[in-house]
C-alpha positions in Angstrom: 108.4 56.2 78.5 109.7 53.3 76.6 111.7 50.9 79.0 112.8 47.3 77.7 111.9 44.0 79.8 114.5 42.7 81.7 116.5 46.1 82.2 117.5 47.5 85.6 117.7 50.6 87.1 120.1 52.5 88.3 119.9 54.4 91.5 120.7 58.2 89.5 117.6 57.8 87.5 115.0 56.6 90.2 113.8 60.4 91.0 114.0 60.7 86.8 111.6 57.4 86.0 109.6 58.0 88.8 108.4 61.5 87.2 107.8 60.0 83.7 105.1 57.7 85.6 107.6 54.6 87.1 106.3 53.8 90.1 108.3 52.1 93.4 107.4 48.6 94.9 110.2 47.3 97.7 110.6 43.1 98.0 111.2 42.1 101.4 113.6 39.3 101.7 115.5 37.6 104.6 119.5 37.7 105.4 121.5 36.6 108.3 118.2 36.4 110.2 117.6 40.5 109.5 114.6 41.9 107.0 115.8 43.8 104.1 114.3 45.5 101.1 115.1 45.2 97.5 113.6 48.5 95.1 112.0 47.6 92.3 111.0 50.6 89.9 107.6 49.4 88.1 106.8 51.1 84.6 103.0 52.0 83.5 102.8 48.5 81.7 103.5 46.7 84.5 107.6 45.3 83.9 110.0 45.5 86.7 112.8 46.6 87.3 115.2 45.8 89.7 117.4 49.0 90.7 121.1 49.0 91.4 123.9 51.4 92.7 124.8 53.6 90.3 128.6 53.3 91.7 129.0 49.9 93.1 126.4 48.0 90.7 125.0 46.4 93.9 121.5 45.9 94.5 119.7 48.6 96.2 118.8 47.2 99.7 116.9 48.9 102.8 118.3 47.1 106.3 114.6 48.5 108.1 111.8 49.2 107.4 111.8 53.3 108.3 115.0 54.0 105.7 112.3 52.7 103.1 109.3 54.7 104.4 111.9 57.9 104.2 113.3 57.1 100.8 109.8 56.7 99.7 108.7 59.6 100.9 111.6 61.6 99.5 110.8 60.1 95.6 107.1 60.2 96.0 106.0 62.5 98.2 103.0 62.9 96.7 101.9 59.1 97.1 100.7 59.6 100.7 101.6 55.8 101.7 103.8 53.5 101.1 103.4 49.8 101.0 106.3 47.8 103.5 105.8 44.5 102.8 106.8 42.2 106.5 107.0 38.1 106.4 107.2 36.1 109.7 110.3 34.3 110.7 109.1 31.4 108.4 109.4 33.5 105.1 106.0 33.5 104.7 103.8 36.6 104.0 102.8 38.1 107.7 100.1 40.3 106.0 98.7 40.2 102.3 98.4 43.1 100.3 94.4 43.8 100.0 94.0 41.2 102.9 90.5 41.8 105.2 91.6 42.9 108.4 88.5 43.4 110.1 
């Protein structure tokens, strides 16, 4: 798969790039007091891309946390989890990936 840096994504091809070994990471950002999730499609060697609506060109954003565990699930079934990633009401990271939480 040869994908340039600094490329995006559009929302068509997420099902396409995700077979061809792209996988998914969601950014959790704050607006008008609400969570949200941005998609990121990540390639093998690690570059991100951001992934936008194929119709509108807007970004693709998840308003809870379920509508990404179900889109998740529907591109990668296989996958098993996903990782949601949740910040407190400060912005700042509520649990970190790989964090000890015994």
């Amino acid at each position: 798969m040869s994908w340039e840096q600094g490329k995006v994504l559009l929302s068509h091809a997420v099902r396409h790039f995700v077979s061809q070994g792209g996988k998914l990471e969601y950014e959790m950002f704050i607006e008008d007091g609400q969570k949200r999730w941005l998609l990121y499609g990540v390639t093998p060697n690690g570059d991100r891309l951001q992934v936008f609506l194929q119709r509108t060109g807007d970004a693709k954003i998840f308003r809870n946390a379920n509508a990404v565990v179900n889109y998740h699930e529907s591109m990668c079934p296989e996958d098993g989890s996903v990782n949601v990633p949740i910040v407190d009401k400060d912005g700042n990271m509520a649990v970190t990936p790989d964090a000890d939480t015994t």
